[in-house]
C-alpha positions in Angstrom: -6.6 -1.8 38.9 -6.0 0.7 36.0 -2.6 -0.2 35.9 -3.6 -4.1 34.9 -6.4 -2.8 32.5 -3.7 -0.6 30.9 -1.1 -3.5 30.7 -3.7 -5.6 29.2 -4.7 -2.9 26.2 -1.5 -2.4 25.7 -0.7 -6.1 25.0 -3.9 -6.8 23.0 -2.9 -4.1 20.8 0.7 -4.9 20.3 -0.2 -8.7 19.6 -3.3 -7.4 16.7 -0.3 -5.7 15.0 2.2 -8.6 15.5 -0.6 -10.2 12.7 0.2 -7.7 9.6 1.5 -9.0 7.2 3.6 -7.8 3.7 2.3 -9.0 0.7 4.2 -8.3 -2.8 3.1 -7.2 -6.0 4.9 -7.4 -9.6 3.1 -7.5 -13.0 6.4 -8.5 -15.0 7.3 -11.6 -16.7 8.9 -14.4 -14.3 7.9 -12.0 -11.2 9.6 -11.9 -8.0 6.0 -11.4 -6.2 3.5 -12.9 -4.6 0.9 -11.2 -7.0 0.9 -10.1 -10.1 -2.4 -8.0 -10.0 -3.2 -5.4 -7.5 -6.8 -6.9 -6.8 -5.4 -10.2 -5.9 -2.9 -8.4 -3.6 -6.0 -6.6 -2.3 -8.2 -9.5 -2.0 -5.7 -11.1 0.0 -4.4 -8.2 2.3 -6.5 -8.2 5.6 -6.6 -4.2 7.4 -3.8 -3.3 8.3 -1.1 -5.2 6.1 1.2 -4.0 3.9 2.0 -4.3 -0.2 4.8 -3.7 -1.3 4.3 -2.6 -5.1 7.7 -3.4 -7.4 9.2 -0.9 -10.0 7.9 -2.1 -13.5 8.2 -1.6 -17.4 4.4 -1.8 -17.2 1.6 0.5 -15.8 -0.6 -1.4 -13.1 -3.5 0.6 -14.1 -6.1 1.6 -11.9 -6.7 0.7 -8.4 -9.0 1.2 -5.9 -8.3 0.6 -2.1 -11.5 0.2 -0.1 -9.8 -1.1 3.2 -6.8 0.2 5.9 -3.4 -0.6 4.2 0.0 0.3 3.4 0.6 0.4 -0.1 4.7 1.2 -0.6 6.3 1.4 -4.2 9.7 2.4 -5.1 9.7 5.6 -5.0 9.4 8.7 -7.1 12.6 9.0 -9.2 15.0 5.4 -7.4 18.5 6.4 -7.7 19.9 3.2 -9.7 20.6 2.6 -12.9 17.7 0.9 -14.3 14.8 3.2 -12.2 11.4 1.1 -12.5 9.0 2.7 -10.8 5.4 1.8 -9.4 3.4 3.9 -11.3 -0.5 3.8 -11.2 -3.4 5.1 -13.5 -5.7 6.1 -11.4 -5.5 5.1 -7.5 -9.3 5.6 -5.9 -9.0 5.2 -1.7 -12.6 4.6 -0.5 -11.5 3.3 3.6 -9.8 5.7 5.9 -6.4 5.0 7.4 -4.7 4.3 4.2 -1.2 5.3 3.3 0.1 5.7 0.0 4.2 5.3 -0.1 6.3 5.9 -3.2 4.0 5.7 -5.8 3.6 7.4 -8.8 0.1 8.3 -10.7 -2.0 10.5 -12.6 -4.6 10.5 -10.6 -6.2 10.4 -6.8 -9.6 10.3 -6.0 -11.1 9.4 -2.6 -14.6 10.0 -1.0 -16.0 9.4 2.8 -12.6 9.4 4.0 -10.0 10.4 7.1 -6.2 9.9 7.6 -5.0 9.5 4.1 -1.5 9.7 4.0 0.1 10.5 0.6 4.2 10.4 1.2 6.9 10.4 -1.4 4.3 9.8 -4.5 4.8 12.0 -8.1 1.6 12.8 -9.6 2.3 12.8 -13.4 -0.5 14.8 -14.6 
């Protein structure tokens, strides 16, 4: 009988994440994503999807994330010839179980919080 009940977690859990879903985000002219502001991205993610933040000419400002989700950017310092990165203000993470991919920003502020993750980001200041 544990067996079956085990088998049957398992599968409800795998199927909830079968559900996420990438949504992408670019503030430049004639953009190549779904968004072009972070709070629409937001308002759109459910917990536990993805955005996937573009390199830009242009800061996205300030942000704050009050639910699970995986927010990815380009990275640091993209080795190409024309390195855009997705660089932040000020990123505020008010929800646990939030990770922050490739980003770059001044600042990080988060209260009432667990599991975090900051990977691969530059702080500027």
């Amino acid at each position: 009988m544990k067996h079956i009940a085990s088998v049957v977690v398992i599968f409800i859990g795998s199927i909830t994440a079968c559900f996420a879903t990438v949504h992408t985000l670019c503030n430049m002219p004639y953009s190549p994503g779904q968004h072009t502001t972070f709070s629409a991205a937001h308002a759109a993610a459910a917990a536990g999807d993805t955005i996937y933040v573009h390199g830009s000419h242009f800061n996205y400002g300030n942000i704050s994330v009050n639910k699970p989700l995986v927010i990815i950017g380009t990275g640091h310092n993209p080795d190409k010839q024309s390195p855009l990165v997705s660089l932040f203000e000020t990123i505020t993470v008010s929800s646990s179980n939030v990770q922050l991919i490739g980003l770059s920003f001044a600042r990080l502020g988060s209260s009432f919080t667990s599991n975090v993750q900051v990977k691969k980001c530059k702080f500027s200041r």
